[in-house]
C-alpha positions in Angstrom: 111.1 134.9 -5.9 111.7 131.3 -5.4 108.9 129.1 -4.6 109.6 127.6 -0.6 111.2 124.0 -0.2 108.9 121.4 2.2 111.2 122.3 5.0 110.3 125.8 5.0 106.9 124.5 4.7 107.2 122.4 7.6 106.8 119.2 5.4 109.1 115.8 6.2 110.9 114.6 2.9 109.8 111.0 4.3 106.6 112.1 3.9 104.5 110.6 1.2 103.2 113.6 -0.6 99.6 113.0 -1.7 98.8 114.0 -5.5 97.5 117.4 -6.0 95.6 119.8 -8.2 91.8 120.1 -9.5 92.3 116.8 -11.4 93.4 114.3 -8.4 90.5 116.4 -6.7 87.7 115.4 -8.9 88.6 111.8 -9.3 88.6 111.6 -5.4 85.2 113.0 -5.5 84.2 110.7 -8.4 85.7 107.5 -7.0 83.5 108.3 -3.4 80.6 108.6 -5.3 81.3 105.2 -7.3 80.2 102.6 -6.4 78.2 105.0 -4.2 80.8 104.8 -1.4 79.3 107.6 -0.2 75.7 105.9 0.8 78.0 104.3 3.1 79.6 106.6 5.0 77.6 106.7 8.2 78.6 102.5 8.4 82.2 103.4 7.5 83.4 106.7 8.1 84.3 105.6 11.8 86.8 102.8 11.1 90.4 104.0 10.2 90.9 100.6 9.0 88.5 101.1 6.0 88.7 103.8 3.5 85.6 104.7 4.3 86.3 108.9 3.9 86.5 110.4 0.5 90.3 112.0 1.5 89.6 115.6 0.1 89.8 117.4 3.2 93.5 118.6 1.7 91.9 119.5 -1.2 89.4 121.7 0.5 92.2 123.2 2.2 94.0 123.9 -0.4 91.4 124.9 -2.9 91.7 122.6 -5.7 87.5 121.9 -5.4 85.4 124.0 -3.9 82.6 123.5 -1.3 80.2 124.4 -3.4 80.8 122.0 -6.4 81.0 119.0 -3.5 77.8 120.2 -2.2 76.0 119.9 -5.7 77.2 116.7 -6.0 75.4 115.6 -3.1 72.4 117.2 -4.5 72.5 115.4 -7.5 73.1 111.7 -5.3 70.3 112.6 -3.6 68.0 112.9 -6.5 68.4 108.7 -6.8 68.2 107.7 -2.9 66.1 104.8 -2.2 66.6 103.9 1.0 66.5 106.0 4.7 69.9 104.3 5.5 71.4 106.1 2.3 69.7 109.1 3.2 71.1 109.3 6.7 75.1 108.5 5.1 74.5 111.6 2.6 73.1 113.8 5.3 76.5 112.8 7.9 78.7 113.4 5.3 77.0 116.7 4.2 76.7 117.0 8.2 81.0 117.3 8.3 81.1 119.2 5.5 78.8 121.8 7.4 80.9 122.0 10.3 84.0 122.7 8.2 82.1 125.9 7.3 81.5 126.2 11.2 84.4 126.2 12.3 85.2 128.7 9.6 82.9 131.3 10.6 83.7 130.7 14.4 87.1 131.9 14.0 86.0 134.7 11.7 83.8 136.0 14.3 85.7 135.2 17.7 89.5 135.5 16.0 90.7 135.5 20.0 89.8 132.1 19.9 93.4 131.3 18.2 95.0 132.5 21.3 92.6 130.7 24.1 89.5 128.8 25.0 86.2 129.5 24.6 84.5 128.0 27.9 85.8 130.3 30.2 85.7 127.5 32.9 89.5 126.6 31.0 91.1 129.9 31.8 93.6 129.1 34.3 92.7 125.6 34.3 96.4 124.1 35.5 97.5 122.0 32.5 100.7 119.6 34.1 102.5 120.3 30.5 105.1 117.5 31.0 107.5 117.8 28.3 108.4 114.0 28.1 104.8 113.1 27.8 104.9 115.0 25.1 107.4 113.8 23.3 105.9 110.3 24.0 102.8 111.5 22.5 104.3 113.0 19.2 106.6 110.0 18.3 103.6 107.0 19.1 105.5 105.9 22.5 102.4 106.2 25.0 101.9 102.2 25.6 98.7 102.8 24.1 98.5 101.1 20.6 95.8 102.9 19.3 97.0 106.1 20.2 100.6 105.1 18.9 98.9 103.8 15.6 97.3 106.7 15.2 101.0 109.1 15.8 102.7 107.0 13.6 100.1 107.0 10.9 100.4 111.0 11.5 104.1 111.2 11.1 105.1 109.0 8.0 102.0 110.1 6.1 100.8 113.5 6.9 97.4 112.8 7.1 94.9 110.7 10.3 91.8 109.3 10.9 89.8 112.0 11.9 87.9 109.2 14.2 92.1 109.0 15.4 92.3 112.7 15.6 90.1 112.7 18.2 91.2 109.8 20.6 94.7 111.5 20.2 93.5 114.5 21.1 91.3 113.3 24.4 94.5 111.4 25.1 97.1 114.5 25.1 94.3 116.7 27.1 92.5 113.9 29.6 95.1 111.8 30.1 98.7 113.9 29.6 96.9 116.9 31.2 98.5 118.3 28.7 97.6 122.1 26.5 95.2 121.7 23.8 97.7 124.1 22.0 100.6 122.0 21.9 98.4 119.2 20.5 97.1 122.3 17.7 100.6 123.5 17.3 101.5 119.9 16.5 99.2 119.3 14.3 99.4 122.0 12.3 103.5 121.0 11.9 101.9 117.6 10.3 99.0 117.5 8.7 98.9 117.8 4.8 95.0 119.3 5.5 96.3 121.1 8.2 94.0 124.1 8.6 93.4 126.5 11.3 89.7 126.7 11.5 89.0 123.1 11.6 92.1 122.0 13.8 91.6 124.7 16.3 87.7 124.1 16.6 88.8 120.3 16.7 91.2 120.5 19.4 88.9 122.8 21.5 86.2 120.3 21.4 88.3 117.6 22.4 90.1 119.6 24.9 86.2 120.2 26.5 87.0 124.4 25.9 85.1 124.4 22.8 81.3 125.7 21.6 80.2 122.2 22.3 76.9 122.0 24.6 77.8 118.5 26.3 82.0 119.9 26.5 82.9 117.2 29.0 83.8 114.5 26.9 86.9 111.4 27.9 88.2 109.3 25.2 88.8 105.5 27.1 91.6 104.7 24.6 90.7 100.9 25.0 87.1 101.5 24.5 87.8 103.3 21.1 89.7 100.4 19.9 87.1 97.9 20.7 84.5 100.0 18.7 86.4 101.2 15.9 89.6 98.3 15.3 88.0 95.3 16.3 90.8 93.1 15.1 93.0 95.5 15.1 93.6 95.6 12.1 95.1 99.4 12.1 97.0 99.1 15.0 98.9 96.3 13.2 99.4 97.9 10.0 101.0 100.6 12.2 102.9 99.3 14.7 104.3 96.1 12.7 106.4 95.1 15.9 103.4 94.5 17.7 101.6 92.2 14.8 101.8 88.8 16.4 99.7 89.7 19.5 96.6 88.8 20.2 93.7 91.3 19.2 93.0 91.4 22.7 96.3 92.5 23.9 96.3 95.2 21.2 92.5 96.8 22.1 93.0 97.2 25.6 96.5 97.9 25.4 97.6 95.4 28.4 100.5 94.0 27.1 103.3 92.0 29.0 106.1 94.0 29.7 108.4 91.1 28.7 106.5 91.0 25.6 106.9 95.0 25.6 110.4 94.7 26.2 111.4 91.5 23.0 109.3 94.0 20.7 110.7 97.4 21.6 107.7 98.6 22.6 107.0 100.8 25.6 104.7 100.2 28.6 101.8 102.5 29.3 103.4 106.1 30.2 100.3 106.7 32.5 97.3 105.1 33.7 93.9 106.3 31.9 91.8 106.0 35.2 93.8 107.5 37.6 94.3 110.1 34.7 90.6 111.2 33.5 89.7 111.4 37.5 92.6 114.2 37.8 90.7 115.4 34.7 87.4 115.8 36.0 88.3 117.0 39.4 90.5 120.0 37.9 87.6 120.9 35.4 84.7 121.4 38.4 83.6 125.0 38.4 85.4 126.8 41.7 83.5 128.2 44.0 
């Protein structure tokens, strides 16, 4: 039988193909714990700008290291911590690594969750599905730099933040009013670490029809710049067109449209106020 091409495997030839197998996995898990890159994760791990994350999630999807050997790594680290602040960094990382397994037991147990939400409140709940916005969405062409930054970085690599994942995903559900699913179907089309579990337990908490105890959750775009690309540093490396505006321009995405216009760029395809109001109304339990 022949082995299937990246077309059938729903990979993009323009894709850049990370390296693979047991060996690229252990040096990725050496070179996070050296020079202990992983005692600063909880500083780091935020900032797409920084490669602050150890990038093995496709590795763990894949199987080319196993939880279990990462988990006695952090057991040995731990042996040689000095400081709380290191502490706290190996106990967030182990903390993600803990709701991998989650998510992985959630959909073991509640398989129906594949098919539809968890809070119940979300049955019914009258998504506006626009089919242009979601095309905007997909191909980085919301207006919104740091969403499009984070699309873009999606598309040409196969991989994202995850601190991206979620403002994307808060975007396409609080904003778009559009189906968590699309954004899962998506996503699962895309991502080199593209695995069921995680993405549908990721997309369901953003969506706020997850097991999350505090579900209600809105992403202000402009916000999550300003805390996580001060200078904008990754909206620049991905949107070059955009590269000689100001910081400020970039964060809060409020961008002349004549300067929108000589850069190709478009304006904001919705407003996020008016947006996350519709949001919140539409989500109030009905009597």
């Amino acid at each position: 039988m022949a082995l299937p091409t990246l077309t059938e495997l729903r990979f993009s030839h323009r894709q850049v193909i990370p390296k693979a197998g047991e060996r690229e996995a252990k040096r990725l898990l050496e070179q996070f714990n050296h020079p202990q890159k992983i005692l600063q994760y909880k500083q780091q791990r935020d900032f797409p700008a920084i490669e602050g994350t150890s990038r093995l999630s496709p590795h763990l999807r894949f199987g080319t290291i196993g939880i279990r050997r990462i988990w006695q790594m952090t057991e040995e680290i731990e042996v040689d911590i000095r400081t709380e602040e290191e502490q706290i960094s190996l106990t967030t990382w182990r903390q993600e690594l803990a709701w991998r397994e989650f998510y992985q037991h959630v959909l073991f147990f509640f398989p129906e969750l594949a098919e539809r939400a968890y809070q119940t409140r979300m049955t019914g709940f009258p998504w506006q599905n626009n089919k242009d916005y979601f095309a905007a969405w997909c191909e980085g062409k919301t207006g919104y730099p740091i969403v499009d930054a984070a699309m873009r970085q999606l598309n040409q690599t196969g991989w994202m933040h995850n601190r991206c994942r979620m403002i994307v995903a808060s975007f396409l559900t609080k904003d778009l009013l559009i189906n968590w699913q699309w954004g899962e179907r998506y996503f699962m089309q895309k991502l080199i670490d593209g695995d069921q579990t995680a993405n549908n337990g990721g997309w369901q908490w953003s969506a706020s029809s997850g097991m999350d105890p505090r579900p209600l959750r809105i992403f202000n775009p402009a916000s999550q710049a300003k805390n996580y690309d001060p200078d904008a540093q990754y909206i620049r490396q991905w949107l070059p067109e955009l590269a000689d505006l100001s910081t400020a321009e970039l964060i809060t995405g409020t961008i002349a449209p004549g300067k929108c216009k000589d850069r190709d760029y478009v304006l904001p395809i919705v407003n996020h106020n008016e947006q996350q109001k519709k949001f919140k109304e539409y989500y109030k339990p009905q009597n």
